[in-house]
C-alpha positions as CSV (number, residue, x, y, z in Angstrom):
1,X,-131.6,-25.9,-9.1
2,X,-132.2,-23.0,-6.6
3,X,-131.2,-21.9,-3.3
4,X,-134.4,-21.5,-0.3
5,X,-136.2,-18.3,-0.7
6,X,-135.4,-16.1,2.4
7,X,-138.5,-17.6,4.3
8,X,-137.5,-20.9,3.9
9,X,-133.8,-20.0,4.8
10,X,-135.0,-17.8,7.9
11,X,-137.5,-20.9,8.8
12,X,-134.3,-23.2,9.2
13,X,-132.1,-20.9,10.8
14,X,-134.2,-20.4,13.2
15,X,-135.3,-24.1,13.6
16,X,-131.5,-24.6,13.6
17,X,-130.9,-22.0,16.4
18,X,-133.1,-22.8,19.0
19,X,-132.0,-26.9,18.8
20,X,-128.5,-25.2,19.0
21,X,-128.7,-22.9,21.7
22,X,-131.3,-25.5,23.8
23,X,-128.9,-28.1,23.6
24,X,-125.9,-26.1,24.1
25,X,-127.2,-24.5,27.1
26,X,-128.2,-27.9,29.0
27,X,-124.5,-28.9,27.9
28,X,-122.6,-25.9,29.6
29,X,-124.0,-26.7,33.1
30,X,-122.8,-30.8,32.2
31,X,-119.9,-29.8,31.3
32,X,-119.2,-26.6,34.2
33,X,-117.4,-29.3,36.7
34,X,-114.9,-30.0,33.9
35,X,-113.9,-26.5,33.0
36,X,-110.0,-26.0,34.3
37,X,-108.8,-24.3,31.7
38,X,-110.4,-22.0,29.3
39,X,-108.7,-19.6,26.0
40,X,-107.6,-16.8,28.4
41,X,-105.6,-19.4,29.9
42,X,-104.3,-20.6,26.4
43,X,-103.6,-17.0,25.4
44,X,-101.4,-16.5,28.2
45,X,-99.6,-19.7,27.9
46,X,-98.5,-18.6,24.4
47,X,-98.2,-14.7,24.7
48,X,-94.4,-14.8,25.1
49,X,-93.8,-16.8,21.8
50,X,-93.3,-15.1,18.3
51,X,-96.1,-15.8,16.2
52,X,-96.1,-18.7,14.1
53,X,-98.1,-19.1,11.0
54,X,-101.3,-21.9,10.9
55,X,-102.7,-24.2,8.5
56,X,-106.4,-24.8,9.7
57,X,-107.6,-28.6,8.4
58,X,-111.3,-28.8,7.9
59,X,-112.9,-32.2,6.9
60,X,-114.3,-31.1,3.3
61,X,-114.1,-33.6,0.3
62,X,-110.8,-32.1,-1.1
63,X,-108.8,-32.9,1.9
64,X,-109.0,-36.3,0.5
65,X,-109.2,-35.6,-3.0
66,X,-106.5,-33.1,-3.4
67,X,-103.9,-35.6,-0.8
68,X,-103.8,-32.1,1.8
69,X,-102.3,-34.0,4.2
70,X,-99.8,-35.5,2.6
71,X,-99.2,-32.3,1.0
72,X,-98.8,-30.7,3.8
73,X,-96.3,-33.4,5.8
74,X,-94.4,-33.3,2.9
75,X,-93.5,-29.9,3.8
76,X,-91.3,-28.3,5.8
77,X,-94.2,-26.1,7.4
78,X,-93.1,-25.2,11.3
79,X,-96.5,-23.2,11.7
80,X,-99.2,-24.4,13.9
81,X,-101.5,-27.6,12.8
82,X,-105.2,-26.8,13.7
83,X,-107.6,-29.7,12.8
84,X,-111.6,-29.3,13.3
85,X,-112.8,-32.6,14.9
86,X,-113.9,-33.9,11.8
87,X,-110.8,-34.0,10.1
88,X,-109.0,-35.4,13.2
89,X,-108.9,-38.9,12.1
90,X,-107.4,-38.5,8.6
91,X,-104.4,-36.3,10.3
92,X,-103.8,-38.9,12.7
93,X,-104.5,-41.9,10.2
94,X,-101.8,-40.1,8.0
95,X,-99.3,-39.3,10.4
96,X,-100.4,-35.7,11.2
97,X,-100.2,-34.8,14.5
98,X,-102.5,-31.8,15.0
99,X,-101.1,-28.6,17.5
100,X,-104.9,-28.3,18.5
101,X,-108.3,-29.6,17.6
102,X,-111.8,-27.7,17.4
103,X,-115.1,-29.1,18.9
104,X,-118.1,-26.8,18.8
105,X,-120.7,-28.8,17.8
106,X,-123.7,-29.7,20.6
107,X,-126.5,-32.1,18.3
108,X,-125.5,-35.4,17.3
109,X,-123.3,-37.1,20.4
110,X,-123.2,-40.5,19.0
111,X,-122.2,-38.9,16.3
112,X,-119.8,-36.7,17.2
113,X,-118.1,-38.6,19.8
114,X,-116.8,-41.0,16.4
115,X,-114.3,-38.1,15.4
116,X,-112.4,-39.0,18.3
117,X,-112.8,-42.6,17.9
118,X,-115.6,-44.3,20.2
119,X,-115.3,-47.0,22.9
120,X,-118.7,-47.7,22.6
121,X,-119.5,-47.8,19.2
122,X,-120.6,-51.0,18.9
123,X,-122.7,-50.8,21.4
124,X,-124.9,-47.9,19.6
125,X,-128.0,-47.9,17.8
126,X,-127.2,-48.6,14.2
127,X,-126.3,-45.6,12.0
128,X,-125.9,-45.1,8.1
129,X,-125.1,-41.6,8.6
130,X,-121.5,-42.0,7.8
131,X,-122.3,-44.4,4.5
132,X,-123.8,-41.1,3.1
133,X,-121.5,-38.1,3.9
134,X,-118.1,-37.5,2.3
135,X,-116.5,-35.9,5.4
136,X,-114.2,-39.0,6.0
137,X,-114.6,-41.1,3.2
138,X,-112.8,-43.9,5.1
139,X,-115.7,-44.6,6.9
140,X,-117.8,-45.6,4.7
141,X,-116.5,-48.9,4.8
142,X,-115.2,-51.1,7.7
143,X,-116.3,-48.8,10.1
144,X,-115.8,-50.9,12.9
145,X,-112.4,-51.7,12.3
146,X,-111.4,-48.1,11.9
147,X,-113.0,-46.8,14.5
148,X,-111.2,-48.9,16.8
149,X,-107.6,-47.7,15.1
150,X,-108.8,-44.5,15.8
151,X,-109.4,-44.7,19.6
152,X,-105.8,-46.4,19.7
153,X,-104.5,-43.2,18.1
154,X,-106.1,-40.8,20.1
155,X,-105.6,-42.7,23.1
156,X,-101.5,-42.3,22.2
157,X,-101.6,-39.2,20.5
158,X,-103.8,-37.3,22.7
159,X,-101.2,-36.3,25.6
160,X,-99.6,-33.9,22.6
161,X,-103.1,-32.1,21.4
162,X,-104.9,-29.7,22.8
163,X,-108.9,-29.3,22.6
164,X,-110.2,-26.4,21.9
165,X,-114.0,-27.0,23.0
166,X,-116.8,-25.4,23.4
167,X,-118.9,-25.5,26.6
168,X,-122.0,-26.5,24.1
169,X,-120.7,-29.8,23.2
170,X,-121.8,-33.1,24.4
171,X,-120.4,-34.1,27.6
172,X,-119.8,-37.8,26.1
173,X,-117.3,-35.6,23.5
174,X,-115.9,-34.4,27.0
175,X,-115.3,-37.8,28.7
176,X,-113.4,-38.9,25.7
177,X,-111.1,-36.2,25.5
178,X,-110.2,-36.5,29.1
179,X,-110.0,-40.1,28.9
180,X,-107.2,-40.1,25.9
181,X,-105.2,-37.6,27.9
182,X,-106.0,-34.5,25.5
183,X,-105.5,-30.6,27.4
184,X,-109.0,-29.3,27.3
185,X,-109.3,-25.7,26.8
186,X,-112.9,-24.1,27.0
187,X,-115.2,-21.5,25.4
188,X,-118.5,-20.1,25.1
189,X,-119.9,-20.1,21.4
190,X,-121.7,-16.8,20.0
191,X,-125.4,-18.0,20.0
192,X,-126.7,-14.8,19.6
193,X,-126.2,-10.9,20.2
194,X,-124.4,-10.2,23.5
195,X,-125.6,-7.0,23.6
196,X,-129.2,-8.0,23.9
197,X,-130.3,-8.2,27.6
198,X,-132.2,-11.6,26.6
199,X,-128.3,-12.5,25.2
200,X,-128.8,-16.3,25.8
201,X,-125.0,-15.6,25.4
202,X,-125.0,-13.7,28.1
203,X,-126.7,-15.9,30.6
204,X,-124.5,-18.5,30.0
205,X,-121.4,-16.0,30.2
206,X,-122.7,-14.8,33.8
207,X,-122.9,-18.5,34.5
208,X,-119.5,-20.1,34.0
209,X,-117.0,-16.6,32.7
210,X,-115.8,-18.7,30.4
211,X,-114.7,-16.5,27.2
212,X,-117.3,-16.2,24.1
213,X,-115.8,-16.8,21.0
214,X,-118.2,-15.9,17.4
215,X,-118.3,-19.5,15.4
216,X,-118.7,-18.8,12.7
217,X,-121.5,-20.9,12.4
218,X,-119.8,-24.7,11.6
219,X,-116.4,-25.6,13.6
220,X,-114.5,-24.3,9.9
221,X,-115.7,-20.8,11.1
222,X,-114.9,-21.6,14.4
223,X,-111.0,-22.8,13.5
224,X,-110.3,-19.5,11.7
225,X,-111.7,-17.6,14.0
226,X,-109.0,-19.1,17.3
227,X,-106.3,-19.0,15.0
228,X,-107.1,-15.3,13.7
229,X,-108.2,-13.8,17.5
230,X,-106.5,-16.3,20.1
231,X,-103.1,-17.7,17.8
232,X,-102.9,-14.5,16.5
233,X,-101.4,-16.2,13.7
234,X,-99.6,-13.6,11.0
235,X,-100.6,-16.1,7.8
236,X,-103.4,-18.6,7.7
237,X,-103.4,-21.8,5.2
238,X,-106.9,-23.2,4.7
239,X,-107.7,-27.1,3.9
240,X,-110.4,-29.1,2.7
241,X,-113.2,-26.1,3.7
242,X,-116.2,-26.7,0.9
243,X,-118.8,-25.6,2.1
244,X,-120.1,-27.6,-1.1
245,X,-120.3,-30.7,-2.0
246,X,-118.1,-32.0,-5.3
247,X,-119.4,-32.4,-9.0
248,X,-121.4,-35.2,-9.5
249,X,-122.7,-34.8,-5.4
250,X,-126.1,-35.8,-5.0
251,X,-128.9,-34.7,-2.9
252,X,-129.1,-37.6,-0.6
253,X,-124.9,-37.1,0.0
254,X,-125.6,-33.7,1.2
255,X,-125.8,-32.6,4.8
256,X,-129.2,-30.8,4.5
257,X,-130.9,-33.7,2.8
258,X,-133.5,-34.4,5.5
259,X,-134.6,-31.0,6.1
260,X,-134.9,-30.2,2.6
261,X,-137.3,-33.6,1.7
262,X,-139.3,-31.8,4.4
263,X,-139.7,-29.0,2.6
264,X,-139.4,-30.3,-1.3
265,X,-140.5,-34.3,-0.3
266,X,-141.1,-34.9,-4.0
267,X,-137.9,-33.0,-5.6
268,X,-135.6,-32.2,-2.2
269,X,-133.2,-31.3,-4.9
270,X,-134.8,-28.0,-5.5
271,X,-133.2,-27.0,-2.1
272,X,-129.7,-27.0,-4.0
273,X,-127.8,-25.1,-5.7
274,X,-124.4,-25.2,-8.3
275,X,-121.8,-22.2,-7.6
276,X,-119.5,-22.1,-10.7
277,X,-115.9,-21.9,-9.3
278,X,-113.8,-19.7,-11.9
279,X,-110.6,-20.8,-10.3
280,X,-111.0,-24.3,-10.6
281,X,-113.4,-24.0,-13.9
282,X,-115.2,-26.6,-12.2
283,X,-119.6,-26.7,-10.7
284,X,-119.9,-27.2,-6.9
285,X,-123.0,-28.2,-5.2
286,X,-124.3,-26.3,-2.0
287,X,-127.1,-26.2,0.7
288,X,-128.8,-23.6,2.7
289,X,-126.3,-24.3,5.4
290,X,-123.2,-24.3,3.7
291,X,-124.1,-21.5,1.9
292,X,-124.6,-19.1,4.9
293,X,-121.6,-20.5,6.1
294,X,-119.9,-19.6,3.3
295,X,-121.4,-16.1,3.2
296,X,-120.6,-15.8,7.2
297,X,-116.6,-16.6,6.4
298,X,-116.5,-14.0,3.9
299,X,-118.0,-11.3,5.7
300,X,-115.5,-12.4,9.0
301,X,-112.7,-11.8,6.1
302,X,-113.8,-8.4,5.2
303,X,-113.9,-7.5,8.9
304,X,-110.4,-8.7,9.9
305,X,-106.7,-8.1,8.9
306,X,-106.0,-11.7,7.6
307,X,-104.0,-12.7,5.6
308,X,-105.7,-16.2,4.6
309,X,-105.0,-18.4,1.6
310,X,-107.6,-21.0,0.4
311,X,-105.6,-23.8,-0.7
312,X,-108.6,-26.1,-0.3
313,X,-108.0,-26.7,-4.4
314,X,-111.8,-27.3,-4.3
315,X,-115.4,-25.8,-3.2
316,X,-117.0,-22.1,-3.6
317,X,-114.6,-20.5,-0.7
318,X,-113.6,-17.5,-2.4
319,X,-113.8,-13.7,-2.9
320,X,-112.7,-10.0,-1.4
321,X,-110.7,-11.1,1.1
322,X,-109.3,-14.2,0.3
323,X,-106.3,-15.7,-1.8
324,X,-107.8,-19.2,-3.6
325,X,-104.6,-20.8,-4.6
326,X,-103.2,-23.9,-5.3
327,X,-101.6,-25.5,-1.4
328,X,-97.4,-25.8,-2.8
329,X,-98.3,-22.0,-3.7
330,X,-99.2,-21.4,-0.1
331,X,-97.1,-23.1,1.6
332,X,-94.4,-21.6,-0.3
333,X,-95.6,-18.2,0.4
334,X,-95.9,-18.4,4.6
335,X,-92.4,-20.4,4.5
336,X,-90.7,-17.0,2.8
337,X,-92.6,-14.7,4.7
């Protein structure tokens, strides 16, 4: 298998970028009567306290496969607890209760409205797009049923978590948060370069002055990046981030899989690609987007002062930069400073 040539990649970044930025857009004016608070405000709130170290929990397969969570409550870690949306029901589920959770994403609203459990689910248009994706295995089955435990624990745990969320996403994301209770705290994603005086960045900047923030292109990116620039966290503990897709993954379990059977309808697997992960001596599978993604964290890495450990245990997250070691190492390592 082999990744896109760099037509094919460019063709889906851009196809990728102007859904984004379209939809984001329309979503910042929904969303500019619910804007109280934004990260400046955050930033403020917390400036006085030493600090603290975070664990960032991203919703890759190895969160479930290498037991993070439990992992992690087991500990006696006092740091923050940073969930991306997509991981937000397996922390709660489990009995982690996240310090803050990060929304960024604007496609998909009946989609990503379920992260945070959904009144109206069953009310939706059927949708078998959680029976094909590992990012919460759970629901695969009995979706129902766990859906509804999930809007009772956000609906009690809410109060206690702050949202980090962008002004792109969907404004049904926003009338959930508000309705469980969560503290809604706002920025502006990175579309493009602010410098540019076509910056759709910018317009929407001039718009609503809410702070930009660079995502890093998924809501993994986008964790890191609050922790590193807003938490100001000294160590940083990563969890269940891929960016690939286990061995034995198939094409059709991949988040890609439509767009490449566009482009490869007869063999969409030619779209893919295995990284070799020396750590782990173990084949991952990745897409065009997780592999920019990937490349994206790493150069964010070279660029900052971090010190960040991948304990994922899993995926092709690694390089200059970067720690990959096994979580109990990690942990142990922020607890002694």
């Amino acid at each position: 298998m082999a990744i896109l040539n760099e037509a094919q990649n460019r063709a889906i970044s851009e196809a990728t970028f102007k859904k984004t930025a379209e939809r984001g857009i329309r979503h910042a004016i929904q969303n500019a009567p619910y804007i109280k608070k934004t990260l400046k405000d955050l930033r403020k709130e917390i400036e006085a306290e030493v600090p603290k170290p975070a664990i960032v929990v991203s919703a890759g397969p190895s969160l479930k496969r290498r037991n993070s969570i439990e992992v992690i409550k087991k500990s006696d870690f006092k740091g923050y607890i940073v969930s991306v949306d997509g991981s937000l029901g397996q922390c709660l589920r489990k009995g982690l209760i996240p310090d803050f959770v990060v929304t960024v994403d604007p496609c998909y609203p009946y989609r990503m409205i379920r992260w945070f459990g959904d009144p109206q689910l069953r009310q939706r248009q059927p949708d078998d797009y959680f029976k094909h994706q590992d990012l919460d295995g759970d629901l695969n089955e009995n979706e129902e049923s766990l859906n509804e435990e999930l809007v009772r624990l956000v609906n009690h745990h809410g109060p206690k978590i702050k949202v980090v969320i962008s002004t792109g996403s969907n404004p049904e994301v926003t009338h959930r948060c508000l309705e469980a209770g969560m503290q809604l705290y706002w920025w502006n994603p990175l579309y493009d370069d602010f410098e540019k005086e076509d910056s759709i960045s910018r317009q929407i900047y001039e718009t609503n002055k809410v702070p930009c923030m660079v995502t890093g292109g998924n809501v993994g990116g986008s964790a890191w990046v609050f922790v590193y620039a807003v938490l100001e966290s000294p160590e940083i503990i990563l969890v269940g981030l891929d960016n690939s897709y286990p061995p034995g993954a198939t094409v059709v379990n991949t988040q890609y899989f439509e767009y490449l059977k566009g482009i490869f309808p007869e063999e969409p697997e030619k779209g893919l690609c295995r990284v070799y992960n020396p750590y782990l001596k173990e084949t991952w599978t990745t897409d065009p987007a997780y592999s920019w993604y990937n490349d994206i964290f790493l150069y964010m890495l070279s660029h900052s002062k971090s010190n960040t450990y991948n304990c994922t245990e899993g995926g092709i997250l690694f390089g200059d930069g970067i720690e990959f070691i096994p979580l109990n190492e990690g942990l142990r390592r922020v607890e002694n400073g």
